[in-house]
C-alpha positions as CSV (number, residue, x, y, z in Angstrom):
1,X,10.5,-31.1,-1.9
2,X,11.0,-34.9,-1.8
3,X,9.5,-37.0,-4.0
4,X,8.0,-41.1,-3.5
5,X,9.4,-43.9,-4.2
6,X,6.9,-44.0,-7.2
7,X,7.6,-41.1,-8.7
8,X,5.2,-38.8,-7.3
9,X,5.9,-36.0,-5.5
10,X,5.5,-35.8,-1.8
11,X,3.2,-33.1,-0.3
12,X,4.8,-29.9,0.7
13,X,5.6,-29.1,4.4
14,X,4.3,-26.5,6.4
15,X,7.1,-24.6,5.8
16,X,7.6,-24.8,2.7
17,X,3.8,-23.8,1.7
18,X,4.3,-21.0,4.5
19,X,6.8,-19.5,2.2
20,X,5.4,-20.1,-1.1
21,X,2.4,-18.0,0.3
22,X,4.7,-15.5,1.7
23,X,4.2,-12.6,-1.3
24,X,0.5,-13.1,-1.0
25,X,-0.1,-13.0,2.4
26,X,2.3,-10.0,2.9
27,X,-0.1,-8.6,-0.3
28,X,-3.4,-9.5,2.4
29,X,-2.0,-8.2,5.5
30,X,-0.9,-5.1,4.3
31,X,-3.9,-4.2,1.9
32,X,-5.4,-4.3,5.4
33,X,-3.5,-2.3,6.9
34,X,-1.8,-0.2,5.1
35,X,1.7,-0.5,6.8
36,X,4.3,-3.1,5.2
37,X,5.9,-3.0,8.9
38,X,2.9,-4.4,10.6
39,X,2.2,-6.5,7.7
40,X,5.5,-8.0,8.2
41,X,4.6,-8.3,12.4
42,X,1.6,-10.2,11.2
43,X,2.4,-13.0,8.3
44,X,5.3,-13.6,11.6
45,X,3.0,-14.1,14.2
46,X,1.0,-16.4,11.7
47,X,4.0,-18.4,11.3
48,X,4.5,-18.9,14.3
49,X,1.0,-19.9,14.8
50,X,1.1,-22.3,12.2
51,X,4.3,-23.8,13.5
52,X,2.7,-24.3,16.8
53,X,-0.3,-26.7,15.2
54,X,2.7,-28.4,13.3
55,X,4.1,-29.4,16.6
56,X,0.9,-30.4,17.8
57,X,0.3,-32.5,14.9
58,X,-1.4,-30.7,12.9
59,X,-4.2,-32.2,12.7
60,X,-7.0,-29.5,12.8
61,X,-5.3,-28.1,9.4
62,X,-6.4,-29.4,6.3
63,X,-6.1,-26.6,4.3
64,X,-2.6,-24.9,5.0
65,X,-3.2,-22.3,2.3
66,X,-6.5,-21.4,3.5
67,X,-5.5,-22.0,7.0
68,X,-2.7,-18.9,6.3
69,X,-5.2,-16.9,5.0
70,X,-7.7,-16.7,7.3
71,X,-4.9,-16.3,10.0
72,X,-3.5,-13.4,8.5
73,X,-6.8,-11.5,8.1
74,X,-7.8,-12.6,11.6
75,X,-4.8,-10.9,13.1
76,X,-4.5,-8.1,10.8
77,X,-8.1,-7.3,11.6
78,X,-7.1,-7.0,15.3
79,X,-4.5,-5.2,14.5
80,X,-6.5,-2.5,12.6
81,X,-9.2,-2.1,15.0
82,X,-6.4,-1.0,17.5
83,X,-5.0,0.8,15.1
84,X,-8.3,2.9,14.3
85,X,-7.7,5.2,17.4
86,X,-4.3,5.7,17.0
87,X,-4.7,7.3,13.7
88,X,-7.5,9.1,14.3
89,X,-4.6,10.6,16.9
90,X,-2.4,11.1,14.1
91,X,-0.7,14.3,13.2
92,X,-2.3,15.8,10.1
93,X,-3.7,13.6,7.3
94,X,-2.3,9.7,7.0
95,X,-0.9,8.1,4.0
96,X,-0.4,4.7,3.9
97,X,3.9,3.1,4.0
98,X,4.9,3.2,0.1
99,X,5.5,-0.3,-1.2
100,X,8.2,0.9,-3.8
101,X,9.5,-1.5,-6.5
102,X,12.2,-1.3,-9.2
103,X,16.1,-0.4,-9.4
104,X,15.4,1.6,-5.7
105,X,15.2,-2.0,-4.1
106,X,17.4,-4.3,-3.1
107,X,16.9,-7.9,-3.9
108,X,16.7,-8.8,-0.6
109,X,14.5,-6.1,0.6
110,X,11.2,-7.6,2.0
111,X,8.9,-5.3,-0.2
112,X,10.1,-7.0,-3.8
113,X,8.3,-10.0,-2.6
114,X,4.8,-8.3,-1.8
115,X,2.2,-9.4,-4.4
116,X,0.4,-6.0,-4.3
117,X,-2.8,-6.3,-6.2
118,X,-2.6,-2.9,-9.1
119,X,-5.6,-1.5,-6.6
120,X,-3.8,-0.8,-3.6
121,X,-3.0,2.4,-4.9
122,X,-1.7,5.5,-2.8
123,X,-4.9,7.3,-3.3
124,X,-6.9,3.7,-2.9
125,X,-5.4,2.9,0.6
126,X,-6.3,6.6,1.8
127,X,-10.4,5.8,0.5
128,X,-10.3,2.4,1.8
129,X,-8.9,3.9,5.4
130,X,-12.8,5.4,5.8
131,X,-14.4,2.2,6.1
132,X,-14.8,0.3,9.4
133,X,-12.3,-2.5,9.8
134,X,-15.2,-5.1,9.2
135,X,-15.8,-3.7,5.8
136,X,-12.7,-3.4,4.6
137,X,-11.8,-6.2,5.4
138,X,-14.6,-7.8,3.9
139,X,-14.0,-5.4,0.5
140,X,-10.4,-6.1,0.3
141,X,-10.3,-10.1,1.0
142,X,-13.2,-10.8,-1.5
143,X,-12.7,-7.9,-4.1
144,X,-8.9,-7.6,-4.2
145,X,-8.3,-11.2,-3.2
146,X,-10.6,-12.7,-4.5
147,X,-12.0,-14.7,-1.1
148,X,-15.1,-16.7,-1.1
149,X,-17.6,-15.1,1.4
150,X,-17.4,-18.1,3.6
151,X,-13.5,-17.9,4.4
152,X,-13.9,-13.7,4.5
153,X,-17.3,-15.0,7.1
154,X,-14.2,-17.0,9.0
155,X,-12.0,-14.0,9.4
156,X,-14.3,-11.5,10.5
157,X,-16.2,-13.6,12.7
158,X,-19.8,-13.8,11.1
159,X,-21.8,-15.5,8.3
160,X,-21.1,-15.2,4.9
161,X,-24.6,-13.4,3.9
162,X,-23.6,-10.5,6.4
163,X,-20.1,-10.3,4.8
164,X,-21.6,-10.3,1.4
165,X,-23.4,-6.9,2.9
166,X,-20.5,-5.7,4.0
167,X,-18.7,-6.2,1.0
168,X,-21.5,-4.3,-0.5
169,X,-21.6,-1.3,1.4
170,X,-17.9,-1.1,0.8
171,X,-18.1,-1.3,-3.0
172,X,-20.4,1.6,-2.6
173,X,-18.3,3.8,-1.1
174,X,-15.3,3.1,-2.5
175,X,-17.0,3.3,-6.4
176,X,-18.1,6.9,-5.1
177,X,-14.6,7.8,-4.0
178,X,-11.7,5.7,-5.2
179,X,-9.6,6.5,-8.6
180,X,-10.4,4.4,-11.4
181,X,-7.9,2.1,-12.9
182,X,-8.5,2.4,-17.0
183,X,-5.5,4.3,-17.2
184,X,-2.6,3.3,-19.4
185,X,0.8,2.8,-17.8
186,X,2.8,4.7,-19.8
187,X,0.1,7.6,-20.5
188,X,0.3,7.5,-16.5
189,X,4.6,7.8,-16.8
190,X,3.8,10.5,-19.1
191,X,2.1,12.6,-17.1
192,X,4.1,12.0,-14.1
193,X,7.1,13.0,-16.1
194,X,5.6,16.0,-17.0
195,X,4.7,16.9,-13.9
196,X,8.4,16.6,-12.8
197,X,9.2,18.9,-15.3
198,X,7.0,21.1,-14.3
199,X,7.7,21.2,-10.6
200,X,12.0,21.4,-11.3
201,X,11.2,24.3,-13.8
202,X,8.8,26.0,-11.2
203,X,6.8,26.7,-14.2
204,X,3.2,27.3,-12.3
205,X,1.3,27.2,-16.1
206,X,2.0,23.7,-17.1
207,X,1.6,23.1,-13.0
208,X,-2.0,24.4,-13.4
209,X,-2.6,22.6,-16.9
210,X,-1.4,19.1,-15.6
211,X,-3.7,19.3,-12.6
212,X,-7.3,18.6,-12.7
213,X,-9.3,21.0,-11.5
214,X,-10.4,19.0,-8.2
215,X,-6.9,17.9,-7.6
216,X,-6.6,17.0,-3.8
217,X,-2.6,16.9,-2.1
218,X,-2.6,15.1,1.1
219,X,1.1,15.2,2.7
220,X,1.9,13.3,5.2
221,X,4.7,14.3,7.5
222,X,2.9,12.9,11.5
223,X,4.2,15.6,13.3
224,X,7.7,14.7,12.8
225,X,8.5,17.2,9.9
226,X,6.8,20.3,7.9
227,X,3.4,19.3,6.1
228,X,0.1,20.5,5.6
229,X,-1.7,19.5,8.3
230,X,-5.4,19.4,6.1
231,X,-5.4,18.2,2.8
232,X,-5.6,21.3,-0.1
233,X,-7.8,21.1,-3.0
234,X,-8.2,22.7,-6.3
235,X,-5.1,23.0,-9.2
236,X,-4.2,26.6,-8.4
237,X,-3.9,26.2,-4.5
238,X,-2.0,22.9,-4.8
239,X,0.2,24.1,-7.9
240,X,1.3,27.0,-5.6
241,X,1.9,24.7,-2.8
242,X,3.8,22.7,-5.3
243,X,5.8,25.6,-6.7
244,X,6.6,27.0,-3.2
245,X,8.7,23.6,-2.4
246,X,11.9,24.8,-4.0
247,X,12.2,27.9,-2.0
248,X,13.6,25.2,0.5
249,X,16.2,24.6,-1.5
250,X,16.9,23.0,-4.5
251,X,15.6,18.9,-4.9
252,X,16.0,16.1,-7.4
253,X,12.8,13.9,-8.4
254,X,13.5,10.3,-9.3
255,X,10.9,8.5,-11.0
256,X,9.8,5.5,-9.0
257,X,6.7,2.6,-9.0
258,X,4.7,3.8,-6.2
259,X,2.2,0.9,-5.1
260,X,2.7,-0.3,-8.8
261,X,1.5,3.0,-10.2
262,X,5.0,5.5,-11.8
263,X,5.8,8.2,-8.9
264,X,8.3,9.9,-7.8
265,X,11.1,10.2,-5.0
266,X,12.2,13.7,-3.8
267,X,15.9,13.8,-2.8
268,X,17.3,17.5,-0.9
269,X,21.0,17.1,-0.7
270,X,21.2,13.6,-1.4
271,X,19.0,12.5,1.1
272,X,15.4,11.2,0.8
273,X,12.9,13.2,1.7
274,X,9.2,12.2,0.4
275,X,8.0,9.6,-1.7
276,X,4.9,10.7,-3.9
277,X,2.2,8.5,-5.5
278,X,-0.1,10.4,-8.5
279,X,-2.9,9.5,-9.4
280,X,-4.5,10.0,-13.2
281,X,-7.3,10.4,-15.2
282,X,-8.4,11.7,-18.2
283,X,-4.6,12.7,-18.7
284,X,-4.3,15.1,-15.6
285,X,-3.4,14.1,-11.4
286,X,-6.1,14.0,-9.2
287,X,-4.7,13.5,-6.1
288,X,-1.0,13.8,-5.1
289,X,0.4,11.8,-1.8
290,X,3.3,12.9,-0.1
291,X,4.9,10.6,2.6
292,X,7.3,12.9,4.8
293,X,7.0,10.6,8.0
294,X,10.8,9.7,8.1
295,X,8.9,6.6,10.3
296,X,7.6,6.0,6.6
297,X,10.3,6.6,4.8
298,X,13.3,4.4,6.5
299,X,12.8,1.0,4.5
300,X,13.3,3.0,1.3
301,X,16.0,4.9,2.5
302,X,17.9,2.1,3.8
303,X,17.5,-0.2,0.6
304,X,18.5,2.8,-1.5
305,X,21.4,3.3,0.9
306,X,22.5,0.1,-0.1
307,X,22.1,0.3,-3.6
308,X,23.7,4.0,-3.9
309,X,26.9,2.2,-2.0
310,X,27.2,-0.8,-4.6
C-alpha cells in the first residue's frame, strides 16, 4: 500500500482488498456449499468479476468488501441450486469436503486460509444440507456471518423482511437438529482420544460406553469405495460397525482438527483412507462422519504427501 504525500495512507486497490478478504469469502462460499473445491471455483469467478468492473472503472462499486460479498453468495447460491439435484443423485449419504487444519497442512495449501466460522461443523453442514438453498443461504450469511438482512436481501434476490423469514424458518430447524456448541475443546479431544482407543483395541464395551445412545454414523464413500449406503443409528449397531473395520486389516488413527472440531484421520498401509469428524455432548459422540470419497479426500492426501516427504 502506498501512502500520500501527507502522510496518510492511500486506499487499497481492488486487489489488494480482494485478497485481504480471501479467508472470509472462501469461509462464505464454502459454508454454502459445502465443498472447499467449488468454494475455490467461486471466490475465482468473483475475482474475476471484480477485475472486470476495475477495468471498466469501477465506478458502480463503492463498497469493494460488500461488493465481494454479495458476489460470492450470488454465485455460490447458483451454484447450490444446481447442485441440489446432483446430490440428491448421490451414492449413499453425503458429507460435506473436510476443511482440515494443523501439522497435516502445508502452508501453502489453500484450506489454512479458510476463516471457518466453529459452526460449520461435520455434523452442522450435513443439517444445514436439508434446507432449501434460499434458506440456507439466508441462515448462514446472517447467523454465521453475521450479514445485515439487506445485503443477504441482495444475494438472494428479495427483500430483507422475506430473508428475515427465511432466516427464521432456518433457525428453527436447524435448533431442532444441529449439535450444540457448549462443549469444551479439550473435553471434546478427550473423548475423541478415547474413542481411538477404543476402536485400535476393538474393545466393543468402552465402544458402547463412549457412544450416546442415539449415535448416528453417516459414511460417505459416493459409490467410489465400500460404505454404508444409509446412515446407522443407535451405540450397539454403530459400535459393531465400528469394531468390524479392522477385519480389513490393520489401520492407524491420527488425531486431526476436523472443521475446527479434534477428529481423526484413518491411514491402511500408509495411505489415507477416511477423514472422521465427531461430534460431542454431554461427554459421549453423537454422530460420527466418515469421508471415503477419494474425490473428497485428494487435497488432504496430497498436502500430507507433501509433508510426509519433507
Amino acid at each position: 500500500m502506498n501512502d500520500h504525500d501527507d502522510g496518510t495512507e492511500s486506499p487499497a486497490t481492488f486487489e489488494e482488498t480482494f485478497q485481504a478478504m480471501r479467508p472470509r469469502l472462501l469461509g462464505v462460499a464454502y459454508g454454502l456449499l459445502g465443498s472447499l473445491d467449488e468454494a475455490e471455483d467461486v471466490v475465482q469467478d468473483a475475482w474475476l468479476r471484480l477485475r472486470s468492473a476495475e477495468a471498466a472503472g469501477g465506478d458502480e462499486i463503492r463498497d469493494v468488501t460488500g461488493w465481494l460479498v454479495v458476489t460470492v453468495s450470488r454465485l455460490a447460491l447458483d451454484v447450490l441450486r444446481s447442485a441440489r439435484r446432483r446430490r440428491e443423485e448421490y451414492v449413499g449419504p453425503w458429507l460435506p469436503e473436510p476443511v482440515l487444519t494443523g501439522p497435516v497442512l502445508t502452508q501453502t495449501d489453500p484450506a489454512e486460509r479458510v476463516t471457518l466460522d466453529e459452526s460449520m461443523s461435520m455434523a452442522m453442514l450435513v443439517v444445514l444440507e436439508s434446507l432449501s438453498p434460499a434458506e440456507r443461504t439466508a441462515f448462514v450469511l446472517h447467523d454465521v456471518f453475521g450479514l445485515t438482512f439487506a445485503e443477504v436481501g441482495e444475494a438472494v434476490g428479495r427483500s430483507p423482511a422475506a430473508c428475515r423469514q427465511l432466516a427464521a424458518r432456518a433457525r428453527a430447524h436447524v435448533a431442532s437438529r444441529a449439535p450444540r456448541f457448549d462443549v469444551d475443546p479439550s473435553e471434546h479431544r478427550r473423548v475423541v482420544d478415547a474413542f481411538a482407543r477404543a476402536c485400535l483395541g476393538d474393545d466393543m464395551d468402552a465402544l458402547v460406553a463412549l457412544l450416546d445412545p442415539d449415535v448416528v454414523l453417516r459414511s460417505d464413500g459416493g459409490g467410489r469405495v465400500r460404505a454404508g449406503r444409509r446412515p446407522v443409528s443407535g451405540a450397539a449397531k454403530v459400535a459393531r460397525l465400528l469394531s468390524g473395520i479392522g477385519r480389513f486389516g490393520r489401520y492407524e488413527l491420527v488425531p486431526a482438527v476436523v472443521n475446527g472440531w479434534p477428529g481423526l484421520l484413518r491411514y491402511r498401509d500408509g495411505r489415507l483412507v477416511a477423514v472422521i469428524g465427531l461430534t460431542v455432548a454431554g461427554g459421549r459422540i453423537t454422530a460420527v462422519d466418515m469421508v471415503l470419497n477419494p474425490e473428497k479426500l485428494a487435497r488432504v492426501t496430497r498436502a500430507d504427501e507433501t509433508r510426509r516427504c519433507r
